[in-house]
Each structure stands twice: as structure tokens, then as C-alpha cells.
C-alpha distance (Angstrom), angle and dihedral (degrees) to the residues before:
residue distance angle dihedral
X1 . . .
X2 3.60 . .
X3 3.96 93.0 .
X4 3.78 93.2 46.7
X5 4.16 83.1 46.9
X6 3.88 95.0 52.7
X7 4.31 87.6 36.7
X8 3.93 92.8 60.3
X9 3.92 90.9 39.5
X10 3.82 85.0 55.4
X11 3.52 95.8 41.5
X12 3.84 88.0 51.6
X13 4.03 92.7 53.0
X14 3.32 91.0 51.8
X15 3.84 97.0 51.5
X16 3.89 89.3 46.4
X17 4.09 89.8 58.1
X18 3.73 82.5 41.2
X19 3.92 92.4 61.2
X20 3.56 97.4 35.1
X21 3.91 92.9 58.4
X22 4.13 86.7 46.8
X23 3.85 95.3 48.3
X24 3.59 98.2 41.4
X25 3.89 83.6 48.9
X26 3.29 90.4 46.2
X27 3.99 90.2 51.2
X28 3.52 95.4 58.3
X29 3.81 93.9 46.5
X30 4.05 81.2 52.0
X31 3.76 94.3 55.9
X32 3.77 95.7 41.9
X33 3.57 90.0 46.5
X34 4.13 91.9 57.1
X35 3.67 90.8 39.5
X36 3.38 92.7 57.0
X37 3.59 94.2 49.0
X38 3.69 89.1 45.9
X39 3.36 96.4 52.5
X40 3.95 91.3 41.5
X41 3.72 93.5 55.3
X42 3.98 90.7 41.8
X43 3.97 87.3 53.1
X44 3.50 84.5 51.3
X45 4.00 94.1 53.8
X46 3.57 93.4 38.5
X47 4.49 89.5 55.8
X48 3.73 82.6 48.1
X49 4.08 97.3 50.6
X50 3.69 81.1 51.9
X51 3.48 99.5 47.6
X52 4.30 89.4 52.4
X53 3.67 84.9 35.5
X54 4.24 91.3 56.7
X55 3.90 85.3 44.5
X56 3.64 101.6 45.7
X57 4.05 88.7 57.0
X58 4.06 91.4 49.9
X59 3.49 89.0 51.6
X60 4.00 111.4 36.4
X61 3.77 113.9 94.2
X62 3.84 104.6 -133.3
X63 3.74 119.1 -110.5
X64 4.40 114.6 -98.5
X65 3.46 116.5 -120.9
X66 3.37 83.5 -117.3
X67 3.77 85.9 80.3
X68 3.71 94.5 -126.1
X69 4.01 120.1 159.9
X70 4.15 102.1 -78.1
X71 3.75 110.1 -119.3
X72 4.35 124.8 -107.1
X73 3.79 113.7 -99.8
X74 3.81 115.5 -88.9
X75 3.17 119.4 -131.8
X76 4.03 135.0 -24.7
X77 3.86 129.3 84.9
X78 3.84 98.1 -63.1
X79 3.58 93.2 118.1
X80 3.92 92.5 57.9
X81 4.02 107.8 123.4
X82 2.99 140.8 -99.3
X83 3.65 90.4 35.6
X84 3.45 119.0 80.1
X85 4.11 135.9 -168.7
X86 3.51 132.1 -140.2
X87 3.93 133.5 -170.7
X88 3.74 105.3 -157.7
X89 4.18 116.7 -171.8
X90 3.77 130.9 -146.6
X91 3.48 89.9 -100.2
X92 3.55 90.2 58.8
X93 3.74 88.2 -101.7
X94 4.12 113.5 162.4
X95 3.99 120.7 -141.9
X96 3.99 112.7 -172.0
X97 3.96 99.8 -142.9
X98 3.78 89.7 178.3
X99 3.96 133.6 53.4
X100 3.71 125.3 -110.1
X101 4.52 94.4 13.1
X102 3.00 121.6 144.9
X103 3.90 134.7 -114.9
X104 3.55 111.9 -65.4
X105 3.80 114.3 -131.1
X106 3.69 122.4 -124.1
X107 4.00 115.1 -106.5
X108 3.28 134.8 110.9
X109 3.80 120.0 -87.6
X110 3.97 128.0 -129.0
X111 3.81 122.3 168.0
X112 3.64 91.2 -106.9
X113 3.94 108.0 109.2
X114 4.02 115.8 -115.9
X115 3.65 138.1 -163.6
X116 4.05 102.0 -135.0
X117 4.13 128.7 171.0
X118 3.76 109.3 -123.3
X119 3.86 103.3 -163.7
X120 3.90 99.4 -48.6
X121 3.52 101.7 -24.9
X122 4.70 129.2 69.7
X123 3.14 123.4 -125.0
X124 3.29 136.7 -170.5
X125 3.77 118.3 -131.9
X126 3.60 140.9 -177.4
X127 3.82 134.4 -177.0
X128 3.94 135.8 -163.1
X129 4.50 123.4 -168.2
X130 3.35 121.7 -93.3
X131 3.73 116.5 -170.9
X132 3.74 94.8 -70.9
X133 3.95 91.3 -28.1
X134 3.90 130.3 98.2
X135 4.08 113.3 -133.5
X136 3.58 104.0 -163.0
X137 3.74 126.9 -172.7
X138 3.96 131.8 -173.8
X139 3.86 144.8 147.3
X140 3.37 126.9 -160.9
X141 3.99 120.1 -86.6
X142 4.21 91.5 -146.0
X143 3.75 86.3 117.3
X144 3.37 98.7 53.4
X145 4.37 86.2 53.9
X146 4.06 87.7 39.3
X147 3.84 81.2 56.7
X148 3.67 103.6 39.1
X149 4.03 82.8 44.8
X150 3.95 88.9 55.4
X151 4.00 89.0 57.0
X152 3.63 93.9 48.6
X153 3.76 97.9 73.5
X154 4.04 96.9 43.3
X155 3.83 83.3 44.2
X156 3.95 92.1 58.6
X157 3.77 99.4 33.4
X158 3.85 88.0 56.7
X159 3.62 96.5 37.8
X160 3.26 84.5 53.0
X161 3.70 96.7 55.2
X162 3.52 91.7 35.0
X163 4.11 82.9 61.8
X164 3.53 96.2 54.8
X165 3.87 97.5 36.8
X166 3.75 94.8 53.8
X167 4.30 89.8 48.0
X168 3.46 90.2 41.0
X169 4.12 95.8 50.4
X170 3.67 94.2 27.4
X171 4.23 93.3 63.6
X172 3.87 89.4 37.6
X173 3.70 87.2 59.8
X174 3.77 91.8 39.7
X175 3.74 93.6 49.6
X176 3.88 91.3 40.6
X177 3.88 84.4 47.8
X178 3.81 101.1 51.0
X179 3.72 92.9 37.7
X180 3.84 86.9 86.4
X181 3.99 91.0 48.8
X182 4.19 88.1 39.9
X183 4.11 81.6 57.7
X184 3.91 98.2 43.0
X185 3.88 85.2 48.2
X186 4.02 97.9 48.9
X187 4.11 86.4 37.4
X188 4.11 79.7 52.2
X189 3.35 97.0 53.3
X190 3.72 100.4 40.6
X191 3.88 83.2 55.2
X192 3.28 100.2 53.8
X193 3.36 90.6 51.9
X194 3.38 93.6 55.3
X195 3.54 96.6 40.0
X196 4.39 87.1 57.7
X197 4.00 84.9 47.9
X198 3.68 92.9 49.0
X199 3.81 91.3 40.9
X200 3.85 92.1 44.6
X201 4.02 103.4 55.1
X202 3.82 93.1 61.7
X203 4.05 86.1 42.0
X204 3.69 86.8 52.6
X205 3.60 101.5 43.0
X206 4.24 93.1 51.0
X207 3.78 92.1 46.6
X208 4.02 83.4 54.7
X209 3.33 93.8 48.8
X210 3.91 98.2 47.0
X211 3.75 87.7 40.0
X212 3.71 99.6 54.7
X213 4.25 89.8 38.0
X214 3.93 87.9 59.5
X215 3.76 98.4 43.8
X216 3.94 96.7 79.4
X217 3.89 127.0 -2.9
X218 4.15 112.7 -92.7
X219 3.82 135.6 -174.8
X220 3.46 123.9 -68.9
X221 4.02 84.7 -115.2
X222 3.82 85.0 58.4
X223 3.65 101.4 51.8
X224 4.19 90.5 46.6
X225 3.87 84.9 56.0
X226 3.83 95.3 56.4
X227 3.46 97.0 39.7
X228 3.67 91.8 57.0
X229 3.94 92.4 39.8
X230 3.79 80.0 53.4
X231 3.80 97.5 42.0
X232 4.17 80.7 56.4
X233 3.67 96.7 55.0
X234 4.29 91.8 42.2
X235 4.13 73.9 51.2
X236 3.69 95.2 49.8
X237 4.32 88.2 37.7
X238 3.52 91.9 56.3
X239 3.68 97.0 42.9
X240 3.79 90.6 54.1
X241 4.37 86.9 50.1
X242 3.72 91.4 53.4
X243 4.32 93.4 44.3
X244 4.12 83.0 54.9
X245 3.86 95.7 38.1
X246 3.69 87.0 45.6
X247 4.14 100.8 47.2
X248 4.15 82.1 39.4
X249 3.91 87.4 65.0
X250 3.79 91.0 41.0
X251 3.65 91.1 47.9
X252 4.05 91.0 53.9
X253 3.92 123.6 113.1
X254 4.03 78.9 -122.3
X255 3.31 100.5 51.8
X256 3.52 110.8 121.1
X257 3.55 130.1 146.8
X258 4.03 125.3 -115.1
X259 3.75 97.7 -83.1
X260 4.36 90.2 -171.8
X261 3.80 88.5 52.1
X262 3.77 115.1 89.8
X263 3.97 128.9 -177.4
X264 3.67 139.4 -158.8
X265 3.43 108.6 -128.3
X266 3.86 95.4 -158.5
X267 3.47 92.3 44.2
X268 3.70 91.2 54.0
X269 4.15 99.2 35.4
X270 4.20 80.7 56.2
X271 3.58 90.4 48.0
X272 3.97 93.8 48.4
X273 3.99 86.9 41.8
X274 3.48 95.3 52.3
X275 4.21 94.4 51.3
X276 4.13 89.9 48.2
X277 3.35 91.1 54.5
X278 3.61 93.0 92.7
X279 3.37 92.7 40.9
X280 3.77 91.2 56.4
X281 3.75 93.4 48.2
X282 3.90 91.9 61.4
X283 3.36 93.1 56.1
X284 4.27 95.6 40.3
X285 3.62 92.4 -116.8
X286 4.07 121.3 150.2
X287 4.04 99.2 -130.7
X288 3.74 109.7 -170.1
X289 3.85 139.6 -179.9
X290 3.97 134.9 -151.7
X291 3.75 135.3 156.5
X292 4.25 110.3 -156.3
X293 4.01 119.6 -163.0
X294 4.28 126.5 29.6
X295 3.76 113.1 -59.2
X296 2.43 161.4 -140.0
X297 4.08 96.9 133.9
X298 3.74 91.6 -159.6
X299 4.42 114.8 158.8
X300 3.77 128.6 170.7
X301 3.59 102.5 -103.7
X302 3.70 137.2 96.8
X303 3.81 120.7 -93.2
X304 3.94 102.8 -124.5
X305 3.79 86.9 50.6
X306 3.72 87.4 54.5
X307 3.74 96.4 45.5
X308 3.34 87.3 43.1
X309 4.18 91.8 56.7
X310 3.96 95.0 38.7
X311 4.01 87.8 51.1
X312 3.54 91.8 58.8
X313 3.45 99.6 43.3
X314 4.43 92.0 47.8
X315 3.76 91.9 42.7
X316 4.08 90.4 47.4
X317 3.84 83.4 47.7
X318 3.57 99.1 50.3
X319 3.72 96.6 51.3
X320 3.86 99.6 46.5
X321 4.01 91.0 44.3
X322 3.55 85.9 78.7
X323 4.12 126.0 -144.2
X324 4.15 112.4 -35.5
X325 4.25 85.5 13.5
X326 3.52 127.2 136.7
X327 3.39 132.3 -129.2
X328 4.50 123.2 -168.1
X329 3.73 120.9 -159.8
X330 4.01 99.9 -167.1
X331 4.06 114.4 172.6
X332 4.17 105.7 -170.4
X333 3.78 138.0 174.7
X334 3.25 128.6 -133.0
X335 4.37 138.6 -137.9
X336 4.02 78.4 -122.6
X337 3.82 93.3 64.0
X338 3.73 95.8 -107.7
X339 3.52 140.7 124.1
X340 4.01 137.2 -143.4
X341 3.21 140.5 -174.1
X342 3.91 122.1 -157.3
X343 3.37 135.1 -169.3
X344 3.68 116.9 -158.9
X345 3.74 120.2 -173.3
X346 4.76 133.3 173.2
X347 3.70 89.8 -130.7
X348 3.51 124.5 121.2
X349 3.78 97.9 -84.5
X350 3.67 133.0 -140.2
X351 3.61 120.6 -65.2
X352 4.21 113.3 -136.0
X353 3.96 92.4 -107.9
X354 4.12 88.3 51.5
X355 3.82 85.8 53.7
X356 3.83 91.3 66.8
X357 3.85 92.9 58.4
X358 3.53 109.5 26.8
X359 3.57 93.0 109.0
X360 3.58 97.2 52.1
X361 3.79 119.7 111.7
X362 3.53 114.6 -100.5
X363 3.28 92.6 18.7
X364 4.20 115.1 142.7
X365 3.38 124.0 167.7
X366 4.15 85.9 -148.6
X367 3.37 136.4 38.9
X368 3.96 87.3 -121.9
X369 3.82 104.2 144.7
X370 3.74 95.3 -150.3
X371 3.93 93.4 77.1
X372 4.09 129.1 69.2
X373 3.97 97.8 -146.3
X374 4.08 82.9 -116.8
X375 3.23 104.1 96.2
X376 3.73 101.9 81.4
X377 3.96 86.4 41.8
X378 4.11 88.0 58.3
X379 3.65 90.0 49.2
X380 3.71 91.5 52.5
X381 3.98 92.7 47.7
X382 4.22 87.8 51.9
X383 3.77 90.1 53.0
X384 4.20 95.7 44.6
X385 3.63 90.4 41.5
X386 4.11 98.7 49.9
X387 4.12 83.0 39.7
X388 4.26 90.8 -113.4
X389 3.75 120.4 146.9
X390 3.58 133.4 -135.1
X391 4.00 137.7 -123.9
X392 3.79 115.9 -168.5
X393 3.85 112.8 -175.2
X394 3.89 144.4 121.8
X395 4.24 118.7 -69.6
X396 3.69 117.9 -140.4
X397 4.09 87.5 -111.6
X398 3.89 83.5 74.5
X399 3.94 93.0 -109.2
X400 3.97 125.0 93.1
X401 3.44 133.8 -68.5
X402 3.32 126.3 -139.0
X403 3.81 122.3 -166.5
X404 3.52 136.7 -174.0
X405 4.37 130.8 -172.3
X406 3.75 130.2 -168.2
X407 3.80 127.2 165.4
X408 3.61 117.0 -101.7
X409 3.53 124.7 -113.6
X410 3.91 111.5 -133.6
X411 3.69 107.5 -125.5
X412 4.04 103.8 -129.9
X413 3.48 111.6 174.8
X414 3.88 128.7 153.6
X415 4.13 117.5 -142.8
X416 3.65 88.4 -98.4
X417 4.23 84.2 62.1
X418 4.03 100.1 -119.7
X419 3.51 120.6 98.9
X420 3.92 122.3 -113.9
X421 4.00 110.9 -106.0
X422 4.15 121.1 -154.8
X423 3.66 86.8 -112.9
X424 3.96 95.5 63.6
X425 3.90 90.7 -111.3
X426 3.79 117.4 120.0
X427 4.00 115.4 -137.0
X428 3.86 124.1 -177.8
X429 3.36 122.4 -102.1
X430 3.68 131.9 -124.0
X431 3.62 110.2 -78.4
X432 3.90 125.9 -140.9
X433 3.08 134.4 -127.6
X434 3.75 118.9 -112.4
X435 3.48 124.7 -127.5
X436 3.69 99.2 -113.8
X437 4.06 86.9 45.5
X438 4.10 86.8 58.7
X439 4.22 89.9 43.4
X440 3.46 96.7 55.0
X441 4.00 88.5 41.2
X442 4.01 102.0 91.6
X443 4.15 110.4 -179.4
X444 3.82 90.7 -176.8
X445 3.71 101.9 55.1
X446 4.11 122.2 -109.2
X447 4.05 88.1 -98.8
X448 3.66 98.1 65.1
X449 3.54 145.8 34.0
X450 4.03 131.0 -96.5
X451 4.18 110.4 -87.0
X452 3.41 120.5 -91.5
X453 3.84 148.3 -149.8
């Protein structure tokens, strides 16, 4: 609870810093947006100034020296609203060249263009020499505020929205994204709990053994016994250390199977047959071995990793068939160039909900203390890493079946035993390994048994 707690708070952070970068990205697209239209539309009434301005000074009739009143413009489009034009004197003197404007402020005039408040309302003016005289044109800027007043509201609404979309998605994704991570960590800490009980029991049982040896003297007899109940649990300790150290490796970014090694699955299923055999006769189980379709069984993937997974798989087989089962190890190719092996057994098979988990670590379908819970977890890590795919379902001897499929590698060999490259050059092909290689190849060590489930 506190993990999923401290995951949403994170998630949350990280969708608030999310949202802040948007919005204040989306502010500054906001203000450069309505400055450009600002400026756009002031452009605009700054061409048309000059346009009335241009027109006004055709048109005016110069003032006499006399100093008499100058005359209105004739003619043209000057009077066109809402522009207006002004004739402004050296003695500061204002002449309304255009009905209806409004009272020209007092300043002094410059052809530079300027934003000044008329009353209650801007305007934008401009103003050209005349002689001695000022001509001075401007029309009021309320559209351009009546426009950037219209923007305002969209602007908000969506920024608004835009707000609470970008939170909204951006802790979806980060609680969708870390929910993988919140998994790996709770799968983490349920395995290393498991992994300190699994560790602990064998722990436990030699330090009661040594313990209870060196509290009074025994028999020779009895000291032999606990050393070699103790050698078993070292055994059983060490074979736990090498599961983890293996599935560590596996579970590496690097980990990547030996893509120039090649096995023959047949070869190696007889192989793997042939040492459970004795095995399978201790606990009066029939253990049987066929291969269906034209060989040969050949799959990318390196023989000890194959033994390895087709170990696991017989030995899990032969202890859930039960006494007088039967347990068949078929290997077959397939029209679609691929290969499977399949491991049948007359146990009680593996219920749908078991099917979910039976690849987790630690995971035994009995309380039997002779297996780890890893050995279904190794399996898993063989197929991943050589890029095989699994099958889980129920064999017609009542038990499971377990089924594994690789893609076969075409055998292409010339008679000189290399395989012809594009380039003309010759390079040897992956060899594989023999059946008596893979026999006399034991992963588990010839003082204890394979790893179960």
C-alpha cells in the first residue's frame, strides 16, 4: 500500500511539471499570438493613416501668406470614417479637415506613429509636414481591443481545458507507465522474500544439526549421519545459489543466448530421456521417447541451455505423474519449418488459474521440500532468451502438457561441410552437439538431482 501510495504521489509530481511546461508554453504562444495580431491590425491602421495622409496633401490648398483660413480638401475619399484629418499650425492652432472628429489633443507631432487616448477611447495617429503646418491623421484602435478582447475568452476556455487535459492524460500515462515498474518492484520484493525463506530452511536445519552434534559427545555412527544430513542441505544451499545466479544472468540487459551455437533437439530430448530413466524407474513411472516428422530437429540455441530446459520439464513430469504414470518426451517438426518439443505427463495437470503463475519464482505446485520453486522459472528464461514460445495445456494421459516451438534452422552445408556465403567465401557452420557430448554434460552436478518445481 505504501509503494502504490508513494507511486501515485510520484506519478502526480510528474504530471504537475508536465502541465506547467505545456501551459507556460502555451502562454507564450498566447501572447505571441495577440501580439501578432496586434501588431498586424496596427500595420494595417498605420498603411491606412498613410494612405489618408498621402491624399490629404494632394488635395489641401496651402495656406496664403496672407494667413487666411486654408481651404477643406476637394474631392477624394478623405472624408471616409473612422479616419479623421487634422491641420495643426505652429501656434498650435487645430483645423478639423474632416466632419464629426474629435478634439485633437495638444502635443507636439513627429512622423513617428503613436498610440494616444482621445477622451476614453486610443487612437492611433500619424502626421506628415506641411509647409510650416502639421497634417495629422488617425482612427481609433477600438477594433483592434474589440478583437484582442474576442481572443481572450477562447484563449482561457481552452487554456483552461488544455490545463486539465494535459494533468489529467499526463498522470494516466504516468500511472499506466510505472504500473509495470510498481509490478517488477512488488514481484521483487515478494522474491526476495522468498528467496531469504528458501535460503533460510537449509541455514536453519545445518545450524541444528551442528548445534545439537556439539552439545554432548555421540557415536561415531552419529556424527557420519549429520554430516551427511548436513552435506544434503550445503547440496540443496548451493543448488538454490546457482538457480538465482543462473536466472540473475538470464534476467540481465546482456543476456543473450549463443546465437553461433545450434542444438538438436532430438538428439538432446534422447539424451535427457535416457539419464531420467532411472529416475523414472524409482518412482514406477513409464518414461518414453519419440521424435514425429523428417529431421533434422535442429534450433538456434545452445545445447546445455536445452538440456537444461528439457531436464526440468522430464523431472517435473516424472514426479507429478504419480506411481505406475507415464510420462512422453515427443520432439516433432513441422510443414512450417519449426520444431517442438512436448512433454506429456498422467498427473493431475494444471488447472487454468495455475497457468497464470507457473512461471513465477518460488512457485510449487506442492509443498514437496525436495524442489526450489525455480525450476519452472529457469525453463521460462531458456525459452525467452533463445526466442522459443510456450504452449501450456492438458495431454490426453490426463496430466499437463507442456510444449515448446523454435524456428528451425535449415541445415545448408556444401560436401566440403561449410556453408556457401553471398560473398563467395565459405565459413563453417555451427556444429552440434552429439548425443554422447550432451549425456556426459550434467548441469546439476553428479551429487544431486535436476531442480524442480
Amino acid at each position: 500500500m505504501k509503494g502504490s501510495t508513494a507511486n501515485r504521489s510520484h506519478a502526480a509530481k510528474v504530471a504537475a511539471v508536465a502541465t506547467m511546461i505545456v501551459m507556460g508554453c502555451y502562454v507564450v504562444a498566447v501572447v505571441v499570438l495577440n501580439f501578432t495580431v496586434a501588431n498586424r491590425l496596427t500595420t494595417e491602421v498605420d498603411a491606412r493613416l498613410s494612405a489618408r495622409l498621402v491624399s490629404a496633401n494632394r488635395l489641401i490648398v496651402p495656406i496664403p501668406a496672407t494667413g487666411n483660413s486654408p481651404s477643406a480638401p476637394r474631392g477624394g475619399d478623405i472624408d471616409d470614417a473612422p479616419s479623421f484629418v487634422w491641420r495643426v499650425s505652429p501656434t498650435g492652432t487645430v483645423t478639423v479637415l474632416t466632419p464629426g472628429a474629435p478634439a485633437l489633443p495638444r502635443r507636439s507631432w513627429s512622423t513617428v506613429p503613436a498610440t494616444i487616448t482621445v477622451g476614453t477611447t486610443q487612437f492611433r495617429f500619424r502626421a506628415i509636414k506641411l509647409g510650416n503646418d502639421w497634417i495629422v491623421a488617425g482612427q481609433s484602435v477600438a477594433e483592434i481591443q474589440r478583437v484582442q478582447a474576442v481572443l481572450e475568452l477562447p484563449e482561457i476556455i481552452f487554456g483552461i481545458a488544455l490545463l486539465l487535459a494535459v494533468y489529467g492524460g499526463a498522470l494516466a500515462i504516468g500511472l499506466r507507465a510505472s504500473a509495470p515498474l510498481e509490478a517488477v518492484r512488488r514481484r521483487q520484493a515478494e522474491f526476495t522474500a522468498d528467496a531469504s525463506h528458501e535460503l533460510r530452511t537449509p541455514l536453519s536445519v545445518i545450524e541444528a544439526e551442528v548445534d545439537l552434534a556439539l552439545n554432548r559427545r555421540r557415536s561415531v555412527e552419529t556424527y557420519e549421519a549429520v554430516l551427511k544430513r548436513v552435506a544434503g542441505e550445503g547440496r540443496r544451499l548451493r543448488r538454490i545459489v546457482d538457480d538465482l545466479l543462473w536466472l540473475a544472468r538470464a534476467d540481465s540487459p546482456q543476456a543473450v543466448a549463443p546465437l553461433n551455437r545450434s542444438s538438436d533437439i532430438a538428439a538432446v530430448a534422447q539424451a535427457c530421456t535416457d539419464r531420467f530413466q532411472a529416475l523414472a524407474e524409482t518412482r514406477d513411472v513409464s518414461l518414453s521417447f519419440i521424435t514425429i516428422g523428417d529431421g533434422p530437429f535442429v534450433v538456434q540455441a545452445p545445447p546445455d541451455w536445452v538440456d537444461r530446459l528439457i531436464g526440468v520439464l522430464v523431472d517435473n513430469a516424472c514426479k507429478y505423474a504419480g506411481t505406475g504414470g507415464r510420462v512422453e518426451v515427443e520432439v516433432r517438426a513441422t510443414a512450417g519449418n519449426r520444431v517442438g518439443l512436448q512433454v506429456d505427463d498422467s498427473g493431475p495437470g494444471i488447472s487454468d488459474d495455475e497457468r497464470l503463475v507457473i512461471f513465477d519464482r518460488f512457485r510449487r505446485a506442492t509443498e514437496s521440500p525436495d524442489g526450489t520453486g525455480l525450476g519452472l522459472a529457469i525453463a521460462d528464461s531458456v525459452v525467452r532468451t533463445t526466442q522459443g514460445a510456450w504452449s501450456v495445456g492438458q495431454a490426453p494421459l490426463g496430466g499437463a502438457r507442456m510444449q515448446v516451438w523454435w524456428r528451425r534452422v535449415p541445415p545448408r552445408r556444401s560436401s566440403s561441410g561449410t556453408s556457401d556465403r553471398r560473398d563467395g567465401k565459405r565459413e563453417p557452420q555451427p556444429t552440434v552437439q552429439p548425443t554422447s557430448a550432451i549425456r556426459a554434460h550434467d548441469p546439476y552436478g553428479a551429487d544431486q538431482r535436476p531442480s524442480t518445481v
